[in-house]
Backbone and ligand atoms as CSV (ligand in chain L), in Angstrom:
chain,resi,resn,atom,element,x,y,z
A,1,UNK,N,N,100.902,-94.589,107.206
A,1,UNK,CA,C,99.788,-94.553,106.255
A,1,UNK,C,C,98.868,-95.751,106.463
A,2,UNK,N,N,97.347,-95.305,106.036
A,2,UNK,CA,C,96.362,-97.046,106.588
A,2,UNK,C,C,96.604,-97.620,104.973
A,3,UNK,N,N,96.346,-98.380,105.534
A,3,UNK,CA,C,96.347,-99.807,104.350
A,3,UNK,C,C,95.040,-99.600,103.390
A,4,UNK,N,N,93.998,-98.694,104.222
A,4,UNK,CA,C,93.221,-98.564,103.282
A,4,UNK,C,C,92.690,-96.464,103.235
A,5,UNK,N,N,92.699,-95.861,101.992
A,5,UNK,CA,C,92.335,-94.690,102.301
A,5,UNK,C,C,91.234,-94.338,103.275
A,6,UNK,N,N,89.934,-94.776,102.605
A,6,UNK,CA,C,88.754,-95.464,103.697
A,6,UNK,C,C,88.256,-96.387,103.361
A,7,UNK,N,N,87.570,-96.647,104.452
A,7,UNK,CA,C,86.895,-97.975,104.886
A,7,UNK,C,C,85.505,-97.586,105.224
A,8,UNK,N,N,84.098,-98.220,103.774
A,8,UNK,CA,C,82.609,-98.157,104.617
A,8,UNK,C,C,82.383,-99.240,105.029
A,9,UNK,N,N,81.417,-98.974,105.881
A,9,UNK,CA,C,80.738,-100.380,106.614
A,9,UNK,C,C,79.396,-99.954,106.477
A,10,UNK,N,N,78.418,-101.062,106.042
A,10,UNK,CA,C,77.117,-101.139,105.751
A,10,UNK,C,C,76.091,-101.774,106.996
A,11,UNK,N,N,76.189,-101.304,107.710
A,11,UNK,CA,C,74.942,-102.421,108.714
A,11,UNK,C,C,74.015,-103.422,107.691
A,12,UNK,N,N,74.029,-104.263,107.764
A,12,UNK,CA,C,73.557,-105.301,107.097
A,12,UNK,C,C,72.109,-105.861,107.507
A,13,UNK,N,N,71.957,-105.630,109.162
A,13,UNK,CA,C,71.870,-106.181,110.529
A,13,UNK,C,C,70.077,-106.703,109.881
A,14,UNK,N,N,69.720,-108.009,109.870
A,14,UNK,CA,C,68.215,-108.138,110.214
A,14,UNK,C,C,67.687,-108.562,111.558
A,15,UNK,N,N,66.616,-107.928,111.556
A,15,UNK,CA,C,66.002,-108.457,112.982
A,15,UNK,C,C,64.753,-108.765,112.677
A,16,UNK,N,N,64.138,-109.804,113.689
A,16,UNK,CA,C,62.846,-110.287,113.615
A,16,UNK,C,C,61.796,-109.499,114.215
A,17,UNK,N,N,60.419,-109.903,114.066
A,17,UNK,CA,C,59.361,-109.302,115.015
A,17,UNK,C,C,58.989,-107.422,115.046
A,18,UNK,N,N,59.790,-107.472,113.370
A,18,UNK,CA,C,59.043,-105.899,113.247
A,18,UNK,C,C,59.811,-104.919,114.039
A,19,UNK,N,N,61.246,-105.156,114.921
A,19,UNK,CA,C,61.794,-103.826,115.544
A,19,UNK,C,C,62.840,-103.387,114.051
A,20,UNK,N,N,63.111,-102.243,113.963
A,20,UNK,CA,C,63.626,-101.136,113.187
A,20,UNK,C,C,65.500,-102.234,113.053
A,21,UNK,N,N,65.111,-101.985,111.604
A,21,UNK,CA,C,66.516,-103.115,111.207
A,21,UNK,C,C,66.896,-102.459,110.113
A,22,UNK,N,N,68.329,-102.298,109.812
A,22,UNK,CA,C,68.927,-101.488,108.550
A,22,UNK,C,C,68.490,-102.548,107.254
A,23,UNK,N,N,68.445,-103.684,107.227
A,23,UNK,CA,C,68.198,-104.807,106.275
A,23,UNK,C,C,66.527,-104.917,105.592
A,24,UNK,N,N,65.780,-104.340,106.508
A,24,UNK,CA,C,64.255,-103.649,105.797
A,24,UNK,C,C,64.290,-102.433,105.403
A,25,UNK,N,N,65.490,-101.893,104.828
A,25,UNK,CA,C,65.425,-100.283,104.543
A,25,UNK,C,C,66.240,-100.715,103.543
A,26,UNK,N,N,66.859,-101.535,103.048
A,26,UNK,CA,C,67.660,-101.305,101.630
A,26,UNK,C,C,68.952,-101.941,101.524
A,27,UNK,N,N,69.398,-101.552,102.615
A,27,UNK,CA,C,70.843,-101.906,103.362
A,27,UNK,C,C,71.651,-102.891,102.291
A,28,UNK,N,N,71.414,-104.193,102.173
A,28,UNK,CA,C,72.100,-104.916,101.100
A,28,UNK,C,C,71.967,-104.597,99.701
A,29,UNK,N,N,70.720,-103.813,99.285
A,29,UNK,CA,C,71.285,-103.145,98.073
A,29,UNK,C,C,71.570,-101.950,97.760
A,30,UNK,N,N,71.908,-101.320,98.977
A,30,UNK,CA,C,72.778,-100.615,98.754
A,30,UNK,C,C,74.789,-100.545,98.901
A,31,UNK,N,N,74.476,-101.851,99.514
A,31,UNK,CA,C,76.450,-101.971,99.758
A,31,UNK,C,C,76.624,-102.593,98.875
A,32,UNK,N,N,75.888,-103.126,97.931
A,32,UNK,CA,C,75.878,-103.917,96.543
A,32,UNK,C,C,75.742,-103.123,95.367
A,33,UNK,N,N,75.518,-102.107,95.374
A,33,UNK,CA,C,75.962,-100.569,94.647
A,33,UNK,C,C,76.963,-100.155,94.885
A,34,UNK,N,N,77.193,-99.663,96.135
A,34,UNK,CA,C,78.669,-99.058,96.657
A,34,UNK,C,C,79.318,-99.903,96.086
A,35,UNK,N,N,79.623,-101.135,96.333
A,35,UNK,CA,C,80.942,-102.294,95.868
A,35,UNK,C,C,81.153,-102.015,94.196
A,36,UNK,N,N,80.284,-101.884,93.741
A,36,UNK,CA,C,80.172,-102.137,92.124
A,36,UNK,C,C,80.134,-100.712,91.825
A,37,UNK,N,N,80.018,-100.000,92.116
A,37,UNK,CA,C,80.212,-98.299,92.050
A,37,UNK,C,C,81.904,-97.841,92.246
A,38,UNK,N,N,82.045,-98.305,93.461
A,38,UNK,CA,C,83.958,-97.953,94.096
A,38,UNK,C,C,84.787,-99.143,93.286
A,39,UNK,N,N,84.398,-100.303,92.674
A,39,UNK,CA,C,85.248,-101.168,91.517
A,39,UNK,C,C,85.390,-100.548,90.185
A,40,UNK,N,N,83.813,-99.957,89.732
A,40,UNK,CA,C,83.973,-99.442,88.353
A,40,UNK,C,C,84.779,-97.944,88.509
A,41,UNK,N,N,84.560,-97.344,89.379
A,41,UNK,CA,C,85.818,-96.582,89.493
A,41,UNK,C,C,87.052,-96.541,89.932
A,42,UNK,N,N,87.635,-97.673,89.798
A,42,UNK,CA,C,89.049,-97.983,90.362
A,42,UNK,C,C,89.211,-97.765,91.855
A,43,UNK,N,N,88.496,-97.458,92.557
A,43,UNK,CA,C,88.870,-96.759,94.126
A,43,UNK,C,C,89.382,-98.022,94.762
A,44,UNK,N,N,89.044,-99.244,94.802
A,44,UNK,CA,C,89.307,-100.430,95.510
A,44,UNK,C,C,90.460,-100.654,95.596
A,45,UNK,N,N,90.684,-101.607,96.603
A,45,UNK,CA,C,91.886,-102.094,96.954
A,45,UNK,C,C,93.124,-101.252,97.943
A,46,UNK,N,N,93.942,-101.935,98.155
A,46,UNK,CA,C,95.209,-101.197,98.788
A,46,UNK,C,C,95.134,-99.638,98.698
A,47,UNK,N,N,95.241,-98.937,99.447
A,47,UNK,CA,C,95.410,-97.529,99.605
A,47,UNK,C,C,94.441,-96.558,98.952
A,48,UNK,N,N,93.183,-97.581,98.878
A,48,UNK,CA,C,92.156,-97.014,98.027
A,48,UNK,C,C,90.978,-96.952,99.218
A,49,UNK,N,N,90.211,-97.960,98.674
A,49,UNK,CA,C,88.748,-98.028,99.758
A,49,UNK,C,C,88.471,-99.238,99.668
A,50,UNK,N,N,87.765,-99.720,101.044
A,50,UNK,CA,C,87.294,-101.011,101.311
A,50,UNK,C,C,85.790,-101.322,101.539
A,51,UNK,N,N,84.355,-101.573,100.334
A,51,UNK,CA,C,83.433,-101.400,101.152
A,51,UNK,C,C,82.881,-102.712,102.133
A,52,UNK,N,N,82.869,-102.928,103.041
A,52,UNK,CA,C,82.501,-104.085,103.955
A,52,UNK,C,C,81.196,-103.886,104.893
A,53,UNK,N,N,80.544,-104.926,104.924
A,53,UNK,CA,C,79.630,-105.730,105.734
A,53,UNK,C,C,79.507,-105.137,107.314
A,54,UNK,N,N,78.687,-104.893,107.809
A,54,UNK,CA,C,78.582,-104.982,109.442
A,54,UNK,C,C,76.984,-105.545,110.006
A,55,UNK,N,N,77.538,-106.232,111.040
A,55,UNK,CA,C,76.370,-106.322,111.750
A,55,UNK,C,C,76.012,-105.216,112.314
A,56,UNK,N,N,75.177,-105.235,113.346
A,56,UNK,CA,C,74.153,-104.129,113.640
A,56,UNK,C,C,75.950,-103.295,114.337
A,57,UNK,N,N,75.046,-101.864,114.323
A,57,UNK,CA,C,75.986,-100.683,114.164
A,57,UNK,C,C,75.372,-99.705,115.424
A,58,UNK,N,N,74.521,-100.315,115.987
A,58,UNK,CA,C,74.218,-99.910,117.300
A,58,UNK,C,C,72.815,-98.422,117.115
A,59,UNK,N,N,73.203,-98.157,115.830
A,59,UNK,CA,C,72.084,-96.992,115.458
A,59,UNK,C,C,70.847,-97.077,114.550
A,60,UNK,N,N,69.953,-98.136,115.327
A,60,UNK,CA,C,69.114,-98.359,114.063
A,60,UNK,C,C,68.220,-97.436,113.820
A,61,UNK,N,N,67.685,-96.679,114.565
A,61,UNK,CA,C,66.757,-95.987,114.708
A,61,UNK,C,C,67.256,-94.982,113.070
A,62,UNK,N,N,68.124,-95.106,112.690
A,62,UNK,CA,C,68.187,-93.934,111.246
A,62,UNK,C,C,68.841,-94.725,110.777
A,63,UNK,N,N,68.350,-96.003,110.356
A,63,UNK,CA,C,68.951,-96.987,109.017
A,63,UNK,C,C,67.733,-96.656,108.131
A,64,UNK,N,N,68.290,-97.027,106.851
A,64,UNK,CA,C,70.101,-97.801,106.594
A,64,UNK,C,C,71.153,-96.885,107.333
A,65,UNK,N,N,72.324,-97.039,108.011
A,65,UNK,CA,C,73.654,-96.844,107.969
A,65,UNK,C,C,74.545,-96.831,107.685
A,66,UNK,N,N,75.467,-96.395,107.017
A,66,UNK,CA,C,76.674,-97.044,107.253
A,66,UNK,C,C,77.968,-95.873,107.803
A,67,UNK,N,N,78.999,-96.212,107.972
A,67,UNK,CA,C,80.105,-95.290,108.763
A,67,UNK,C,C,81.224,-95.366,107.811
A,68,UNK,N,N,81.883,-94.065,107.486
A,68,UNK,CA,C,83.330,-94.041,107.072
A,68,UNK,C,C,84.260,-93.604,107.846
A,69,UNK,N,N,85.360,-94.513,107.464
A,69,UNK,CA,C,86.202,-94.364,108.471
A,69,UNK,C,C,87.956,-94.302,107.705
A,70,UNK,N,N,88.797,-93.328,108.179
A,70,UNK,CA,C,89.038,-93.084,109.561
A,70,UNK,C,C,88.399,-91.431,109.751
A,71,UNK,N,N,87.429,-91.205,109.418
A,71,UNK,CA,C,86.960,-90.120,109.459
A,71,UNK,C,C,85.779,-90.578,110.762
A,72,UNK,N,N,85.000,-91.283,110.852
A,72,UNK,CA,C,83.760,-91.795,111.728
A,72,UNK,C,C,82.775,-91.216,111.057
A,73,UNK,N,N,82.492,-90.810,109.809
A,73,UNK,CA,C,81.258,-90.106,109.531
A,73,UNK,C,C,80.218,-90.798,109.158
A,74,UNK,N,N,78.877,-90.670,109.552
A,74,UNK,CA,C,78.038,-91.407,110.012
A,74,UNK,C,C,77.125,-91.738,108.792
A,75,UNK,N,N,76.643,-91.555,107.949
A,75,UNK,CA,C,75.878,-91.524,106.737
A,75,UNK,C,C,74.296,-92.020,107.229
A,76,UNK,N,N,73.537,-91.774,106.657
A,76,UNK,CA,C,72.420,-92.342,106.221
A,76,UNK,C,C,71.830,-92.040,104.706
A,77,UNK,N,N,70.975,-92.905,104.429
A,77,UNK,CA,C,70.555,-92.898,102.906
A,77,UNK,C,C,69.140,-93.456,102.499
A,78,UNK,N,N,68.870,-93.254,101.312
A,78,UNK,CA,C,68.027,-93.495,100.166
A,78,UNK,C,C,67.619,-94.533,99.174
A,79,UNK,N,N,68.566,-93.855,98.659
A,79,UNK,CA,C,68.939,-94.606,96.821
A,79,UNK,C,C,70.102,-94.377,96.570
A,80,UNK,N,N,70.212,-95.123,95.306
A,80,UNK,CA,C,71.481,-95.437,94.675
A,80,UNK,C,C,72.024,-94.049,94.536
A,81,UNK,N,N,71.515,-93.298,94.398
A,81,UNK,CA,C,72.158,-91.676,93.885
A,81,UNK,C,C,72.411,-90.931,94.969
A,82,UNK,N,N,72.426,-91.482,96.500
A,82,UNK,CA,C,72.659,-90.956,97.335
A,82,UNK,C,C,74.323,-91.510,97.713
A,83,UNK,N,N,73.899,-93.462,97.446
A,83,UNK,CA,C,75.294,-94.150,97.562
A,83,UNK,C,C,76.655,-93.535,96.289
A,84,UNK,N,N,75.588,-93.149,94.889
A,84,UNK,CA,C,76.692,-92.328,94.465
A,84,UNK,C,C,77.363,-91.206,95.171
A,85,UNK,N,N,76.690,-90.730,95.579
A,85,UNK,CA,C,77.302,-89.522,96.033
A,85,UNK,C,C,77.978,-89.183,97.487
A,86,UNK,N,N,78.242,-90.219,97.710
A,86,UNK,CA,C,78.962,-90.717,98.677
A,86,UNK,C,C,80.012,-91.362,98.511
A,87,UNK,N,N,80.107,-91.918,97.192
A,87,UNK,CA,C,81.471,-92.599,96.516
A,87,UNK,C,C,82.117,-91.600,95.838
A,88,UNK,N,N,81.507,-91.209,94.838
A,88,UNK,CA,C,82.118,-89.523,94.311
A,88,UNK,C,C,82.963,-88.652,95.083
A,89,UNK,N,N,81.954,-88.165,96.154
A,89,UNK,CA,C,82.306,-86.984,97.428
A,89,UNK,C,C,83.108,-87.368,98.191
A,90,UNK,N,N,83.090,-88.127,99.072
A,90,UNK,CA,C,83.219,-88.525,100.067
A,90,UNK,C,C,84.663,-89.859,99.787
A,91,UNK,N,N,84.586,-90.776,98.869
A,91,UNK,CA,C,85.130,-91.853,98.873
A,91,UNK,C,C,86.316,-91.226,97.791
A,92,UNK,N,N,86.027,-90.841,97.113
A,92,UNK,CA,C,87.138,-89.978,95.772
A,92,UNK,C,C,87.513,-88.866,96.076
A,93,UNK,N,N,86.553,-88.177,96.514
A,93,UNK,CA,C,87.342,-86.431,97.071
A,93,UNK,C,C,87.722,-86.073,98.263
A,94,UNK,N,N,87.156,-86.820,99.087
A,94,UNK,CA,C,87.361,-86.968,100.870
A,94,UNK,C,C,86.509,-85.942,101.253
A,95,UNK,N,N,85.335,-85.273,100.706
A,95,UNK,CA,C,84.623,-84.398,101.273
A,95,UNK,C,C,83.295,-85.230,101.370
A,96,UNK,N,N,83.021,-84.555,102.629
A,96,UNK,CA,C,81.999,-84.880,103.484
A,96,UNK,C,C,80.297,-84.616,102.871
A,97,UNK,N,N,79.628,-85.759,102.846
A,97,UNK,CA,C,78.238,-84.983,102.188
A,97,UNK,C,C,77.068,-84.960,103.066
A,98,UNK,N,N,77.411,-83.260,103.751
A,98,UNK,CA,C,76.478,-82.970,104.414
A,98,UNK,C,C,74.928,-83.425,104.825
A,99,UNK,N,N,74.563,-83.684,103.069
A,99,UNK,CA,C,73.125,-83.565,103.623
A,99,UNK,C,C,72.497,-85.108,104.109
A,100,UNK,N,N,73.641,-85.995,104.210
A,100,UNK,CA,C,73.487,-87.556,104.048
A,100,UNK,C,C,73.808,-87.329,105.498
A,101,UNK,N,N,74.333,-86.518,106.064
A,101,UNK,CA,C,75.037,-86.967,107.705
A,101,UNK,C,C,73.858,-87.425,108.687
A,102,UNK,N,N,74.214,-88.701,109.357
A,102,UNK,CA,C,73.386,-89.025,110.322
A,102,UNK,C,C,73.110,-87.974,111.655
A,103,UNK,N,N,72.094,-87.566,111.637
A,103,UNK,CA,C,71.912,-87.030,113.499
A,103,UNK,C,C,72.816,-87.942,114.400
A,104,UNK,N,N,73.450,-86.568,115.121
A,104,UNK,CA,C,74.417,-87.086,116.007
A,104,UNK,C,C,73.899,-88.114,116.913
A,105,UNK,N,N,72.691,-87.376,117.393
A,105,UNK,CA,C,71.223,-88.465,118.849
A,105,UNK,C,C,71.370,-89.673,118.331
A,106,UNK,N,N,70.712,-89.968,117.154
A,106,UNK,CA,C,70.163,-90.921,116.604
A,106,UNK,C,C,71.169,-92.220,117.170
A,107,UNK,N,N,70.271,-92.854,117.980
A,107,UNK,CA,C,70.959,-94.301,118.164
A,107,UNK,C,C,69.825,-95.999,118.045
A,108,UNK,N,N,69.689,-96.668,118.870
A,108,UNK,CA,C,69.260,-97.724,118.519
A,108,UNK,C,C,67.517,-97.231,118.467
L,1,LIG,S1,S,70.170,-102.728,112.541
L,1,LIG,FE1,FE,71.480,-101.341,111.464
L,1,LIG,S2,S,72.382,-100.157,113.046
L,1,LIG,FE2,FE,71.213,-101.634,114.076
């Protein structure tokens, strides 16, 4: 069994000089929702969910990002009501929310 049910990771990543960065799209407030979203619902911790930090995630071109894992599913997003529904669905029920899935192409 993993130590953690899942695990998101948020690309965090800033970059200078105007190229495409998950950190001008929202990125920190949205893993700052997730965290405080997956606490007020108990999901955290041991055998629950972990939400964590990443540097760049190699796919900026469709940030924000982030990835769940051990599934690899790719997310992209919005707003807070998208990060809900990704904690709900996805983080509490283990189902996948389609309409958030990143394009497979989509890379830097
Ligand atoms: S800057 Fe977020 S994936 Fe590269």
């Amino acid at each position: 069994m993993s130590y953690y049910q899942h695990h998101i990771f948020f690309c965090l990543n800033q970059r200078s000089g105007g190229e495409a960065c998950c950190a001008d799209h929202g990125a920190q407030a949205a893993f700052d929702h997730c965290k405080s979203r997956v606490k007020a619902a108990g999901l955290n911790g041991p055998g629950g969910v972990r939400v964590n930090k990443a540097g760049c995630l190699d796919r900026c071109a469709g940030g924000p990002v982030a990835v769940v894992y051990p599934e690899a599913t790719w997310y992209t997003f919005v707003d807070n009501s998208d990060i809900d529904e990704i904690v709900e669905l996805h983080l509490k029920q283990g189902k996948v929310v389609e309409r958030l899935l990143l394009a497979p192409e989509i890379g830097r």
